[in-house]
Residue, then its C-alpha position, 0 to 999 in steps of 0.5 A: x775567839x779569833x784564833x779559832x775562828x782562823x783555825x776552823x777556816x784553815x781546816x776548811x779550806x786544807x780539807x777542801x784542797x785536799x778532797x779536791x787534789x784526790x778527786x782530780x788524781x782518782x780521774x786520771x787514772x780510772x780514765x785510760x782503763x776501759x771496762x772490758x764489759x763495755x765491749x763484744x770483742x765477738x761483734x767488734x772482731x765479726x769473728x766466732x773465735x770461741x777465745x773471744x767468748x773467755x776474753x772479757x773474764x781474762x781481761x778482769x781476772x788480770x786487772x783484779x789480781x794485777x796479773x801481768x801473765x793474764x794480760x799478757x795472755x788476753x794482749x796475745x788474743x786481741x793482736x792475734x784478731x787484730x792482725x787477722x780481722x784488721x779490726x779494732x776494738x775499744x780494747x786493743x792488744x797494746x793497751x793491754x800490753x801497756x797495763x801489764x808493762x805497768x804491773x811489771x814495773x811496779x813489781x819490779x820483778x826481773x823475770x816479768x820484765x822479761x817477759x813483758x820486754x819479750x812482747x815488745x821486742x815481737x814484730x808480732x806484739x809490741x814490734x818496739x825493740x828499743x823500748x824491750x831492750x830499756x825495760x831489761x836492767x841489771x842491778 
């Protein structure tokens, strides 16, 4: 009787530790990605640049099919606002840039890390050079 007892509470308090761990790693990473719907990228920018208008479908295109060219593509429209408004929005080009760094690393494919070190390396863009040059590796 005992043991069962012992063994139903240590069921319990593994489960409870376990459910607890997988909540606080689901926060962390939901929390540095923003909902593109949050946003008016047209109000945010007070710009009528019609690209402006597909942006948001990019941005979740992208995510959805973990398309670093998509992204990169949407990171190329906001840098391109962002330089020519001065404005930011809640989503910015770098981040985006750094979502689609992700999705190359993991991919752990030579011909998206380059394109994705590419954007780094612009002046334009990422304007990080050093980081461009590590992401680039030979096997």
């Amino acid at each position: 009787m005992r043991r069962t007892g012992f063994l139903l509470m240590f069921i319990f308090i593994a489960g409870a530790a376990t459910f607890a761990q997988n909540t606080m790693v689901l926060k962390s990473k939901t929390a540095k990605v923003i909902s593109p719907y949050s946003s008016d990228f047209n109000l945010d920018f007070s710009s009528s640049n019609l690209a402006l208008k597909k942006l948001t479908s990019i941005i979740e295109s992208g995510r959805k099919k973990k398309s670093a060219e998509t992204l990169l593509s949407a990171a190329m429209i906001l840098f391109m606002e962002e330089k020519s408004t001065g404005k930011k929005s809640n989503i910015t080009g770098i981040s985006l840039l750094k979502e689609a760094t992700e999705i190359a690393l993991r991919s752990k494919s030579k011909k998206l890390l380059k394109l994705v070190s590419d954007y780094w390396a612009d002046p334009a863009f990422g304007n990080n050079s050093k980081y461009a040059e590590d992401l680039i590796y030979d096997e």
